[in-house]
C-alpha positions in Angstrom: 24.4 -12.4 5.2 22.7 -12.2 1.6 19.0 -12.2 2.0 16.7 -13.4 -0.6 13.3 -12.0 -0.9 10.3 -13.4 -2.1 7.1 -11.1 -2.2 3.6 -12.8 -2.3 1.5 -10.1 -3.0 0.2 -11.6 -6.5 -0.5 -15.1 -4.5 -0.9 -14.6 -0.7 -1.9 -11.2 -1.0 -4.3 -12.3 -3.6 -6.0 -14.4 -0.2 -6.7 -11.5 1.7 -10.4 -9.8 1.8 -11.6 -7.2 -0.6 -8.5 -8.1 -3.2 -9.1 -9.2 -6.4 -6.5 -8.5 -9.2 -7.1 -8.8 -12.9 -4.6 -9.9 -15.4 -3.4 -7.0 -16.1 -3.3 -5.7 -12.7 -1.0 -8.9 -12.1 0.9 -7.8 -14.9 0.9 -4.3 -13.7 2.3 -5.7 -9.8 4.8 -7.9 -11.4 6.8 -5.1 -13.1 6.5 -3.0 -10.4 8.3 -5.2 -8.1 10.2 -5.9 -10.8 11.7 -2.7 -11.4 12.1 -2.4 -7.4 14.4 -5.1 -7.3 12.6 -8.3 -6.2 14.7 -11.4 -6.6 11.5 -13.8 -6.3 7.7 -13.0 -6.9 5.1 -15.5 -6.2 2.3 -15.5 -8.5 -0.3 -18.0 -8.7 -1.6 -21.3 -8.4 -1.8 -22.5 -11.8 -3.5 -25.7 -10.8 -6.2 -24.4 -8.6 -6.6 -21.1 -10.8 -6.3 -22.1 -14.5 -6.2 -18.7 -15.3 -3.0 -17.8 -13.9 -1.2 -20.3 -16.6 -1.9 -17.3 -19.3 -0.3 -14.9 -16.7 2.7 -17.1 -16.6 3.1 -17.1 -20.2 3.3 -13.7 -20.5 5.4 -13.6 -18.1 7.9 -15.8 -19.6 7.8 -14.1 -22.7 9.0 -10.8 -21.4 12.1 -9.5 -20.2 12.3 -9.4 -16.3 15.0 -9.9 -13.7 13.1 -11.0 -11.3 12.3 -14.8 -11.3 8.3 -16.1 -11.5 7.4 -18.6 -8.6 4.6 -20.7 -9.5 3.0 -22.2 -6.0 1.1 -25.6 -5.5 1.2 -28.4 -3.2 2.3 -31.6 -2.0 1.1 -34.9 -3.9 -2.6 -35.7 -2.8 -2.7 -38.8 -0.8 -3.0 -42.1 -2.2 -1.3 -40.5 -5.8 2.2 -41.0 -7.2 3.7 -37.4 -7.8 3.6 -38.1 -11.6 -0.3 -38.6 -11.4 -1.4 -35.3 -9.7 -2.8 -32.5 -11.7 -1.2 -30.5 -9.2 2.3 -30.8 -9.9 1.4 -31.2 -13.4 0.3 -27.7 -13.7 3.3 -26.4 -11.6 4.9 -27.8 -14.4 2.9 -26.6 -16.9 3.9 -22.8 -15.5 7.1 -23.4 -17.1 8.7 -21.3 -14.2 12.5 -22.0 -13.1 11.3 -22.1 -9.3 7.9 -23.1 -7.9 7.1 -23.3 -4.4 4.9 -26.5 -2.6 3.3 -26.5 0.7 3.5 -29.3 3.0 2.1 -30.6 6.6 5.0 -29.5 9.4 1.7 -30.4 12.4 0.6 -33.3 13.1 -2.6 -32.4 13.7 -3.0 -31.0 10.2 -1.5 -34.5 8.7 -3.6 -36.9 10.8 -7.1 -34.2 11.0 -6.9 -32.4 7.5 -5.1 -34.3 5.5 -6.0 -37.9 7.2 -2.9 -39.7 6.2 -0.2 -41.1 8.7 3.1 -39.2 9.8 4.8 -41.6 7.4 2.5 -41.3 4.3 3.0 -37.4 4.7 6.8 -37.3 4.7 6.3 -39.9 1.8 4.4 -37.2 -0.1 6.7 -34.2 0.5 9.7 -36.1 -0.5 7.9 -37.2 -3.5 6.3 -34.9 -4.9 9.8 -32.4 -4.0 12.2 -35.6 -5.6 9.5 -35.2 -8.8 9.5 -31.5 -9.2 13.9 -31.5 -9.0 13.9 -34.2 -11.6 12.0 -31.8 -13.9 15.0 -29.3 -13.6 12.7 -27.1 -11.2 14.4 -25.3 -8.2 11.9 -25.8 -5.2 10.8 -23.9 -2.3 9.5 -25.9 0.1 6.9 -24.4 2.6 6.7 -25.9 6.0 2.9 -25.0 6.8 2.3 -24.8 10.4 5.5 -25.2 11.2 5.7 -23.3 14.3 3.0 -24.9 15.9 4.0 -28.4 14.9 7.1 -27.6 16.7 5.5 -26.5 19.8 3.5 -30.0 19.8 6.0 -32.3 18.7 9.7 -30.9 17.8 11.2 -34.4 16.8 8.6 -34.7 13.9 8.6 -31.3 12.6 12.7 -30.9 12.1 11.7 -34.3 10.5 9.6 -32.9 8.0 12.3 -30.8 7.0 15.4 -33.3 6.9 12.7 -35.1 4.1 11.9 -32.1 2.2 16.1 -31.5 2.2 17.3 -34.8 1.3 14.6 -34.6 -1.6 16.3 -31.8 -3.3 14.7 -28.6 -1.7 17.0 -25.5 -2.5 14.8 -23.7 0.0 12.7 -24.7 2.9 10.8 -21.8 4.1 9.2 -21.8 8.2 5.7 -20.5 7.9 3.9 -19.2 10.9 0.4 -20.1 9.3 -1.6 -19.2 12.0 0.2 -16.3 13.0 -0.3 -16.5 16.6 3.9 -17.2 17.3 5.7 -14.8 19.1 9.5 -13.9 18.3 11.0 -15.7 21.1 10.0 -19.0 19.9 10.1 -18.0 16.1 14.0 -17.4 17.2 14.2 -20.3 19.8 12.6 -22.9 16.2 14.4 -21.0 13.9 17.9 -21.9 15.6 16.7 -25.7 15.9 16.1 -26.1 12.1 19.3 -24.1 11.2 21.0 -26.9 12.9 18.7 -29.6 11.5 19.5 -28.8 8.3 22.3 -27.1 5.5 20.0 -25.6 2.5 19.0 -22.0 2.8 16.2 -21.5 5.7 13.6 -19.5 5.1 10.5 -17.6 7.0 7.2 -16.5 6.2 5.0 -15.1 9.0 1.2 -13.9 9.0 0.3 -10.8 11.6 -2.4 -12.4 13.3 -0.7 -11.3 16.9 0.4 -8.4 15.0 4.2 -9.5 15.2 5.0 -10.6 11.6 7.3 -8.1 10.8 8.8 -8.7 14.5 8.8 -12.8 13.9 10.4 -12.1 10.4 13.2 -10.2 11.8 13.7 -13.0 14.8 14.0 -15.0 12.4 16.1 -13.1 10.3 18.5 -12.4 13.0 18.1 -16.3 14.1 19.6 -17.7 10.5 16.7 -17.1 7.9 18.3 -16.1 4.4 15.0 -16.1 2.5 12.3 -14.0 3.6 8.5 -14.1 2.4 5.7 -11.7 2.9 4.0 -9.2 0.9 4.9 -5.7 0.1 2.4 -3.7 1.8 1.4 -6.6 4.5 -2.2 -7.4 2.8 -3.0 -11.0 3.3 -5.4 -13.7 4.6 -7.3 -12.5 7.5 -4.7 -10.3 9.0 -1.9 -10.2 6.4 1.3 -11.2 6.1 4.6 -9.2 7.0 4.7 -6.1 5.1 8.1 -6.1 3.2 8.2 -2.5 2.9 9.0 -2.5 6.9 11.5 -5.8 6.9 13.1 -4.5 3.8 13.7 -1.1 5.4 14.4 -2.4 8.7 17.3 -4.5 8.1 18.9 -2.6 5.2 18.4 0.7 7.2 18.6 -1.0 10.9 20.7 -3.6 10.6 22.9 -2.5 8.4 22.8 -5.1 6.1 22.4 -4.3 2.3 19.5 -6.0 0.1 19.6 -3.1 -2.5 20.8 -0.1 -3.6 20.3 3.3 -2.5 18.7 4.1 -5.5 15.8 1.4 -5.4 15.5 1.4 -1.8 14.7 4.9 -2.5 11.8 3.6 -4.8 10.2 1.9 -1.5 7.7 4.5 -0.8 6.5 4.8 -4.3 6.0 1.3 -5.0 4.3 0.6 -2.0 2.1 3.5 -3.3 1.2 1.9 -6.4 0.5 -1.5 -5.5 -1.7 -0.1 -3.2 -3.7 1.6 -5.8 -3.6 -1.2 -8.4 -4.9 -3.5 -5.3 -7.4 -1.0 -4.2 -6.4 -1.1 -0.8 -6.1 2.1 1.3 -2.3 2.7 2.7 -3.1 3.9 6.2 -0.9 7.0 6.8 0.9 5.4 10.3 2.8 2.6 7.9 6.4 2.4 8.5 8.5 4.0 6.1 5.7 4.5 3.5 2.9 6.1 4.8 1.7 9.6 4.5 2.0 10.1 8.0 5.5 8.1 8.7 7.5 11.4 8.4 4.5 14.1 9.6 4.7 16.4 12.4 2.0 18.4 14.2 2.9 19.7 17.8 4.9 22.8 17.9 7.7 21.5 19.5 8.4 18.5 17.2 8.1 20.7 13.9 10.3 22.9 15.7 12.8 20.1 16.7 12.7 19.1 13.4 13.3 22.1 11.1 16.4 22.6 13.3 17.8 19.4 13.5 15.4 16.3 11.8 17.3 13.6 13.9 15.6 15.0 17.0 11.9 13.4 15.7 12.8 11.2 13.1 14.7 8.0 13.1 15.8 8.2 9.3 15.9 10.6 6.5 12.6 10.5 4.8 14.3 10.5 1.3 16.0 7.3 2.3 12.7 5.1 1.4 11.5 7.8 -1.1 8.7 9.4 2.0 8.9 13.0 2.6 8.6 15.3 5.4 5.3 17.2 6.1 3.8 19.6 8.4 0.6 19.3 9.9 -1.1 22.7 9.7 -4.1 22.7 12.7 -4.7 25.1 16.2 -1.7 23.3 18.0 0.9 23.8 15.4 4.0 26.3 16.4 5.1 29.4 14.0 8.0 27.0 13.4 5.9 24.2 11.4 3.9 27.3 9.7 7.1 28.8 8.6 8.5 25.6 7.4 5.4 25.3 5.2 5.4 28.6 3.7 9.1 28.4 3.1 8.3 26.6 0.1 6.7 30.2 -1.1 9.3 32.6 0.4 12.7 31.5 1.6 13.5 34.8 3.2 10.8 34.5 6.0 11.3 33.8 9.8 8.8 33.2 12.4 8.8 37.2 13.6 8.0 38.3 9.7 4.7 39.9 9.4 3.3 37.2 6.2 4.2 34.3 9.0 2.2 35.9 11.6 -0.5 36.9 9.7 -0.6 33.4 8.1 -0.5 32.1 11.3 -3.5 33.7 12.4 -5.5 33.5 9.4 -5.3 30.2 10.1 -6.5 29.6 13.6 -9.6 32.2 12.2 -10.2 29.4 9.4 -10.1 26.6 12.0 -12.7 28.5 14.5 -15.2 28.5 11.1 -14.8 24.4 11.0 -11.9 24.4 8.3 -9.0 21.8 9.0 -5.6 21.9 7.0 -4.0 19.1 8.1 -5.3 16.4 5.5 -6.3 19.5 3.1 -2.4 20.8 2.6 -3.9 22.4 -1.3 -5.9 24.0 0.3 -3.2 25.3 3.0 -1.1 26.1 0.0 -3.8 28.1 -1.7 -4.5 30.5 1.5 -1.0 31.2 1.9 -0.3 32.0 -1.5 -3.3 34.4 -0.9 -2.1 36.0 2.1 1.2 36.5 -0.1 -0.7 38.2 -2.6 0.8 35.3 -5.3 -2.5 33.9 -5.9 -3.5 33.8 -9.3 -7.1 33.4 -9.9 -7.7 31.8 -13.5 -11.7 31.4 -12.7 -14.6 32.4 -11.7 -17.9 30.5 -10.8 -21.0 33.4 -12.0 -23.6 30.5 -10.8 -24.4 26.8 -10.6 -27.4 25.7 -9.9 -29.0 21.9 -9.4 -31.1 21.6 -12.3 -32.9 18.1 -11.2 -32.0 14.8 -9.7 -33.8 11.6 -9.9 -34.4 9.9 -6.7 -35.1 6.4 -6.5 -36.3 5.1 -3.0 -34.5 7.7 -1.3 -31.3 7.8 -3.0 -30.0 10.4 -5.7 -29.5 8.3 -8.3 -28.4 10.9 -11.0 -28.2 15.1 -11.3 -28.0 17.6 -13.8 -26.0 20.9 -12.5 -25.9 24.0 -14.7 -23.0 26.0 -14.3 -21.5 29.5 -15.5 -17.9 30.1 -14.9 -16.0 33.5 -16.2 -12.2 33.5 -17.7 -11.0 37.1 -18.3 -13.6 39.0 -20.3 -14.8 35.2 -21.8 -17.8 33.5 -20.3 -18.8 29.4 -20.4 -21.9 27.8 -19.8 -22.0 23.8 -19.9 -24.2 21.2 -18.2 -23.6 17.9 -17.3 -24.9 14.9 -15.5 -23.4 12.9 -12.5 -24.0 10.5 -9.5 -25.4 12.6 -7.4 -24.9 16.5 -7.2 -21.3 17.3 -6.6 -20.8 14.6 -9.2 -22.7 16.7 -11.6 -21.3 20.0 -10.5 -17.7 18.8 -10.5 -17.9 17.1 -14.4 -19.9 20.5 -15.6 -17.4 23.2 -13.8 -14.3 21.3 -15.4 -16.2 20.5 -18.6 -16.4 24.0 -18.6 -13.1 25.0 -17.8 -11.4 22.8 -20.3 -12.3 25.0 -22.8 -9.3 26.9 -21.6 -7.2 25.1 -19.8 -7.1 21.5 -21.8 -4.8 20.1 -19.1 -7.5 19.7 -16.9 -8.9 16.5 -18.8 -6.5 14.7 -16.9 -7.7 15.6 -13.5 -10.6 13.7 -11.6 -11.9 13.2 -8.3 -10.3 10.8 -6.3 -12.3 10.3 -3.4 -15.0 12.7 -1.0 -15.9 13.1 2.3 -18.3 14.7 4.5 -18.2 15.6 8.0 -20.9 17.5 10.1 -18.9 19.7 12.7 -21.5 21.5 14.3 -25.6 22.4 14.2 -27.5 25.8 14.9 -31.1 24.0 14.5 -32.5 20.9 13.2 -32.5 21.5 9.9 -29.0 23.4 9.6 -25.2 22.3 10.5 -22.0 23.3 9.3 -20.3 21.0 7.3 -17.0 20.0 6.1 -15.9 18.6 2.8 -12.8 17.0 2.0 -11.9 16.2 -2.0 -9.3 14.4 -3.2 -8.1 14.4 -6.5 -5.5 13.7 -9.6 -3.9 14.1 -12.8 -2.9 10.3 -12.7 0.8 11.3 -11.0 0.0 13.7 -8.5 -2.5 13.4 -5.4 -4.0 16.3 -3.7 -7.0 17.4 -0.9 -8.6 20.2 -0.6 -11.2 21.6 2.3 -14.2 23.6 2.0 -16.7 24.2 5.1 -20.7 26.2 4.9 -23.8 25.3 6.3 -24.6 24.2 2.4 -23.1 21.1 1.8 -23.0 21.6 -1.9 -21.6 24.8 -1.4 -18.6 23.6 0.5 -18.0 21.1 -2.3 -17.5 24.1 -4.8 -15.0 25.6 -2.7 -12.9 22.9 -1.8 -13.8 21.7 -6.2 -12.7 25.4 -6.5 -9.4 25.0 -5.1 -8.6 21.7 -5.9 -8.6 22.8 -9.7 -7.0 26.4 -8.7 -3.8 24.5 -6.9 -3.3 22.2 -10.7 -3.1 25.2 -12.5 -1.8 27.8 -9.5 1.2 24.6 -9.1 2.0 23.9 -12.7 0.4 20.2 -12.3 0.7 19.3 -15.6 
């Protein structure tokens, strides 16, 4: 069965809290599921936000294979479809497909929209029979439709047979609410694919946490056009996260929606929209999360470096993910050795450098150090205890020079800093946000002077963690640091009783692993 897919991300995913995109974010989203192989990309109401028409322009004017959807709604009541602004701007998008929402719940007819049963399949068929006139290829959304079945079945098949006799190409089932589960999304599902002949649709929110569950009922139940965003973000809970449907029933199923090639993209699309979005990508998401693919008990990395089918249920490279080894206390010689592989092929778990490495690192963890969301760090001891480290720095002093603090907060800092390169010595100053801020723009401001490559590099995110206290006044602490060249991510770990002496070491090795690693 061909499956069409349309990703909201741009308009639904546009709903959900925290996100707001920017033109050129929009752009930015649009060519990246573009290039991914999107057939249909929702993105915007042009009618409710005027600004969206501009973003529609350009879009026209470019040269993408995917198609724009420009989304609005039925007719208002007591208006002919040719009077409503609405439509007028769908119009106005200049977009080969748009999409309308209409009332599939009685409840939502008679209490939201306070019109009759009859007056709301007048302004579906309408407004649908206006839209097809204008040459446009509609997607009709049956809001509510799920729960208009549960309540009255006769008139929500009935809302469909309208929006299909007006000249719908698609009409899509939306579980609005998202409180269905996938027994009755299949049990509806079936019902409409009898009621009707056009291509069926679905498009589930995760309120119940079963959209991707409900879109694959559905799927399996007759759907041919699936909705949802890429990485799940939506209204209140999301929507179903295309990433995992995509995967799932190309990889699952069996059933091909792209090729090989751009289903091995998945992981690092997902990434990007997630950046662009500024929305975290928690590391237990299907397919595309750090984590998906990362093993830390002993006997799963061992299972896995001897046969990865034993704890993994595809090849990571299939969606673009890779494989990764969680360095901590409870990790085997097998996981260590499958991490320093990368170093030294001809090791095995009995070789001196893995047992040495192996303890070194328990040492490290007894002092508060933890590897397993620090792996540059990881990477840097190892190529230490293999006598392949190459120091290019080092840091004679820094010092906190002042700080300004305004009703209790650091507001800015100045940090003076002396760093040492072969027989060649730097001293620079610089101001920041606080004082790792300072210390971090004044070490690399420093260290540019001789390795220029590092002007692409910047902190990415920090985090603190007390692990531990010998008085009131003193505690160990531990410092993760996160940063990139714009291409490459990368944490590092540094733990003292000094918290801004922790952030130099792991600020230290984050900037050791670029140049150690060739980041460039």
């Amino acid at each position: 069965m061909a499956v069409q897919i349309l990703d909201s991300s741009l308009r639904d995913g546009a709903q959900g809290e925290g996100i707001s995109f920017s033109l050129r974010d929009k752009l930015n989203i649009y060519s990246a599921l573009d290039r991914f192989g999107i057939e249909l990309i929702e993105a915007g109401n042009p009618f409710s936000n005027p600004k969206d028409l501009e973003f529609f322009r350009r879009i026209n004017e470019g040269h993408y294979n995917a198609k724009a959807v420009a989304f609005g709604s039925t007719v208002r009541k007591g208006l002919k479809a040719c009077e409503d602004e609405n439509l007028a701007a769908l119009l106005k998008a200049q977009t080969e497909y748009v999409s309308i929402f209409g009332k599939a719940w009685k409840l939502h007819v008679e209490c939201i929209l306070g019109v009759s049963p009859e007056e709301n399949l007048r302004m579906i068929a309408d407004s649908i029979d206006f839209l097809v006139k204008n040459h446009r290829k509609v997607i009709f959304d049956a809001e509510h439709f799920f729960d208009g079945y549960k309540a009255d079945s006769e008139y929500a098949l009935q809302v469909l047979a309208t929006a299909e006799k007006a000249g719908a190409s698609v009409i899509c089932l939306c579980d609005t609410n998202g409180g269905t589960f996938p027994e009755d999304i299949k049990k509806a599902v079936k019902a409409a694919d009898k009621a009707i002949s056009v291509k069926l649709g679905i498009h589930c929110h995760n309120d119940n946490g079963c959209a991707v569950a409900n879109t694959l009922a559905a799927y399996k139940a007759g759907a041919e056009h699936i909705q949802g965003t890429f990485t799940g973000f939506g209204e209140r809970c999301g929507n179903a996260a295309l990433s995992t449907v995509i995967a799932d029933i190309q990889l699952k199923y069996g059933d091909r929606i792209l090729s090989d090639k751009k289903l091995a993209m998945l992981t690092d699309t997902a990434r990007y929209i997630s950046e662009v979005a500024n929305v975290s990508l928690p590391v237990t998401t299907p397919y595309i999360g750090s984590g998906a693919f990362s093993h830390k008990a002993g006997m799963h990395a061992d299972g896995v470096a001897k046969n990865p089918a034993t704890f993994e249920h595809i090849r990571p490279e299939a969606v673009g993910n890779e494989r990764r080894y969680l360095l901590s206390e409870v990790s085997g010689r097998a996981a260590i050795l499958s991490a320093i592989r990368r170093f030294d092929d001809s090791l095995d778990k009995n070789s001196p450098q893995t047992i040495a490495i192996t303890k070194k690192l328990k040492e490290l963890e007894q002092t508060g150090f933890r590897f397993e969301a620090a792996a540059a760090s990881f990477d840097m001891m190892v190529l230490r205890e293999l006598g392949r480290f190459v120091p290019h720095f080092d840091i004679d002093y820094f010092k906190i020079i002042s700080s300004r603090i305004e009703e209790g907060v650091i507001e800015k800092a100045t940090a003076l800093i002396k760093i040492r390169v072969g027989d060649s010595h730097e001293i620079t100053a610089d101001e920041g946000s606080g004082p790792v801020n300072a210390i971090d723009k004044a070490l690399r401001k420093a260290l540019e002077v001789f390795y220029p490559q590092l002007r692409k590099m910047h902190l990415l995110d920090y985090k603190v963690r007390v692990i531990g206290s010998g008085s009131s006044t003193a505690a160990v602490t531990r410092v993760l640091i996160a940063s990139t060249d714009g291409d490459n991510v990368w944490t590092t770990v540094g733990v003292s009783e000094d918290i801004i002496s922790a952030s130099v070491q792991a600020l230290t090795d984050s900037i050791e692993y670029m140049l150690n690693m060739g980041i460039a």
